[in-house]
C-alpha positions in Angstrom: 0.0 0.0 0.0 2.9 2.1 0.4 4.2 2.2 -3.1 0.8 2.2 -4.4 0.4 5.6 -2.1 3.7 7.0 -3.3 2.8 5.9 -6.9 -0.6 7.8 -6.9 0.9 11.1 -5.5 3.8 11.2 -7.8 1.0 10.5 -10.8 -0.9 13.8 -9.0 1.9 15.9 -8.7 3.2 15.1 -12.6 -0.6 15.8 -13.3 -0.3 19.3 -11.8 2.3 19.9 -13.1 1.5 19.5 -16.7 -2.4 21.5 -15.9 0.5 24.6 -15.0 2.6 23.8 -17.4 -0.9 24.1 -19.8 -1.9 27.0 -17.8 1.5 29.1 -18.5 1.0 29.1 -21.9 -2.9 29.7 -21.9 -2.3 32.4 -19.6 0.5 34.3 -21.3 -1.1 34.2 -24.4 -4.8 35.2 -23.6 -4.7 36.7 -20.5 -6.2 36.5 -17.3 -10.1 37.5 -18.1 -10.1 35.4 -21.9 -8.6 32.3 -20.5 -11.4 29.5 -19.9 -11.2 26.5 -17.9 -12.9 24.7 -20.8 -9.8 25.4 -22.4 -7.2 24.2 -20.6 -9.3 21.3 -20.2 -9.3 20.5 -23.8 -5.7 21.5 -24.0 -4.9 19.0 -21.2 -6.9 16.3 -22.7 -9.6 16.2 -20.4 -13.1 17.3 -18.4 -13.3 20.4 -16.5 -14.1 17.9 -13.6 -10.8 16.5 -13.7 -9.6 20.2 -13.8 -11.4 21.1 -11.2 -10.1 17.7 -8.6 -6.7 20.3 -8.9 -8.4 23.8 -9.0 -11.4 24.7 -7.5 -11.6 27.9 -9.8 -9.7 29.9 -12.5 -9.2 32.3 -9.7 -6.9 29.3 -7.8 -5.6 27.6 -10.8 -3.7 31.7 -11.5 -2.4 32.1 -7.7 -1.2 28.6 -8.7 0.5 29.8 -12.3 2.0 32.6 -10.0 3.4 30.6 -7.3 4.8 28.8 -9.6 6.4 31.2 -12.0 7.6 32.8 -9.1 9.0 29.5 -7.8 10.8 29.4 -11.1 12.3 32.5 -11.0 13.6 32.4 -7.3 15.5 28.9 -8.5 16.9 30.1 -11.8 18.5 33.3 -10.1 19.1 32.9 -6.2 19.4 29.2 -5.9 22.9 30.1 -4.0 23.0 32.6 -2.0 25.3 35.6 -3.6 28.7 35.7 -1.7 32.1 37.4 -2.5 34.5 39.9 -1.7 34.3 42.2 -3.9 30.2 43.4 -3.6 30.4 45.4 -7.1 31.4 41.7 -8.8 28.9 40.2 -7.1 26.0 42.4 -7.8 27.3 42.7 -11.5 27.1 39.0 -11.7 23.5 38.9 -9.6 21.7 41.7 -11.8 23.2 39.5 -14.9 21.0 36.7 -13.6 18.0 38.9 -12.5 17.9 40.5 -16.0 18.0 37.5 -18.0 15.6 35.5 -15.9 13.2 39.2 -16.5 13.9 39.7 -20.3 12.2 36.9 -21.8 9.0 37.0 -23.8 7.4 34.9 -21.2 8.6 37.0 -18.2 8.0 40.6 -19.8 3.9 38.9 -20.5 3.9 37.2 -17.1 4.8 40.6 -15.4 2.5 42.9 -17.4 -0.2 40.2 -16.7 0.6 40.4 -13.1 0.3 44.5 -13.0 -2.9 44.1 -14.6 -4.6 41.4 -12.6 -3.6 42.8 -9.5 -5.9 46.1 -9.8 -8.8 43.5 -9.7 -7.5 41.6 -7.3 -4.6 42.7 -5.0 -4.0 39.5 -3.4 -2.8 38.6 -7.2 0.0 41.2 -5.8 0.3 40.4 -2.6 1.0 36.8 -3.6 3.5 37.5 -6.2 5.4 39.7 -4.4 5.6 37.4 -1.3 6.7 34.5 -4.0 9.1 36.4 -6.1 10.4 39.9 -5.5 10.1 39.7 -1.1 12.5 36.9 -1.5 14.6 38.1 -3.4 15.1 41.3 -1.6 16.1 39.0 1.9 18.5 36.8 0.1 20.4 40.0 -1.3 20.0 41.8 1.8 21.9 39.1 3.7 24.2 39.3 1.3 25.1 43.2 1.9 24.4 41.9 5.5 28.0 40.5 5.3 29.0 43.2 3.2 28.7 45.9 5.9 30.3 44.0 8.4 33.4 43.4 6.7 33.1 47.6 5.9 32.6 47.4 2.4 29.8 48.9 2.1 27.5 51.5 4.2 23.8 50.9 4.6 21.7 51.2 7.9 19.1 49.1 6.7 20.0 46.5 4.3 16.5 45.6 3.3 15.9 48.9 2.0 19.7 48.9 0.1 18.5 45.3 -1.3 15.2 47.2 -2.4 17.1 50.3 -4.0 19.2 47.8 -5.9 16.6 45.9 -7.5 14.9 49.0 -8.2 17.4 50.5 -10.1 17.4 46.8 -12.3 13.5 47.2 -12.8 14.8 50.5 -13.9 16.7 50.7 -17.0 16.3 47.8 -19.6 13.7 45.7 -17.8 11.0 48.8 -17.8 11.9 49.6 -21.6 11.0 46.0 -22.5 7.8 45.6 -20.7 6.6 48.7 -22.7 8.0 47.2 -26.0 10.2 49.8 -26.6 12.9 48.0 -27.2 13.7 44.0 -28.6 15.4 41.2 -26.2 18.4 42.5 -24.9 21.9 40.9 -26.1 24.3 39.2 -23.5 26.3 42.3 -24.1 24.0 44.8 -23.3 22.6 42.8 -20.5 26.0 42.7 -18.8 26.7 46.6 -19.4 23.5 47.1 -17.6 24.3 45.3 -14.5 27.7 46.3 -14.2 26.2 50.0 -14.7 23.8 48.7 -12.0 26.3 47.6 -9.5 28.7 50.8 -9.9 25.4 53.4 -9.2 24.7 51.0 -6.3 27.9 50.9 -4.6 28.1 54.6 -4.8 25.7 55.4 -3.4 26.5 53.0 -0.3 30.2 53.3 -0.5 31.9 53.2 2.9 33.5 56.7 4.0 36.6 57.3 3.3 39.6 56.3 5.9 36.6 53.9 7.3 34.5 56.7 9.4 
């Protein structure tokens, strides 16, 4: 009964799995308010009922899709925690990751369908940000937690550095691209702009001179 029990809830979860997998691309290309459980149904190859077993509404199936996406995210680009000497280096190479994780098709519709959804709803928001941007702001901030004690950098509170930081990434490149203004960014520009990142950052919290 054991390894019929383990069998059946690996067979659920791979089941999930594909309905968000489904869900992703339903979502990112219709939207939020156009997407129909009927669809993803048919696209999954079955009944709404067996939709429903997962999801109790559309409304759950999204928190789901952004759990998830944000799940994604916080692997692909803090799945170690940033460390280093030299804090400009390793912000440069951090906003590298941040950026490409941001700049793909996928992400740019994911976060314009986020801002979007969560005027209607705000726990939309809430839930993203709790998935995806809070974390990322802790895992930095310990990071420049270390920083400051070794007297590389200044900051009184490092949660609000770690939030000026990643503001000045949503900044540049990231908010051209979810306007369309500009195509995918290259490799080359996508360095440029976290080293350009990094350098603003660090001036701003560099430690006085002669250490006081």
């Amino acid at each position: 009964h054991f390894v019929k029990d383990n069998k059946n809830i690996a067979a659920r979860g791979q089941r999930r799995e594909a309905i968000l997998n489904i869900a992703r691309e339903v979502f990112g290309a219709e939207g939020y308010s156009s997407a129909s459980m009927s669809h993803i149904a048919s696209r999954l190859g079955g009944s709404k009922g067996t939709l429903y077993n997962y999801f109790k509404s559309k409304e759950d199936l999204f928190q789901a899709h952004v759990q998830d996406r944000c799940d994604r995210h916080v692997r692909e680009t803090f799945g170690q925690q940033p460390i280093g000497g030299d804090p400009t280096l390793v912000l440069m190479d951090l906003g590298v990751r941040i950026l490409e994780s941001l700049m793909s098709e996928e992400a740019t519709a994911f976060y314009t369908l986020i801002v979007s959804e969560a005027r209607r709803d705000p726990s939309i928001g809430h839930a993203f940000y709790e998935s995806g941007p809070r974390f990322g702001i802790q895992r930095i901030a310990e990071f420049l937690e270390g920083a400051r004690a070794k007297g590389l950098i200044a900051a009184e509170d490092c949660v609000q550095a770690a939030e000026d930081y990643l503001s000045l990434l949503h900044g540049g490149l990231h908010w051209k691209r979810v306007l369309n203004v500009i195509p995918i960014p290259t490799p080359e520009e996508i360095r440029a702009e976290a080293e350009r990142v990094a350098r603003t950052f660090m001036r701003a919290y560099a430690p006085a001179a002669g250490g006081g």
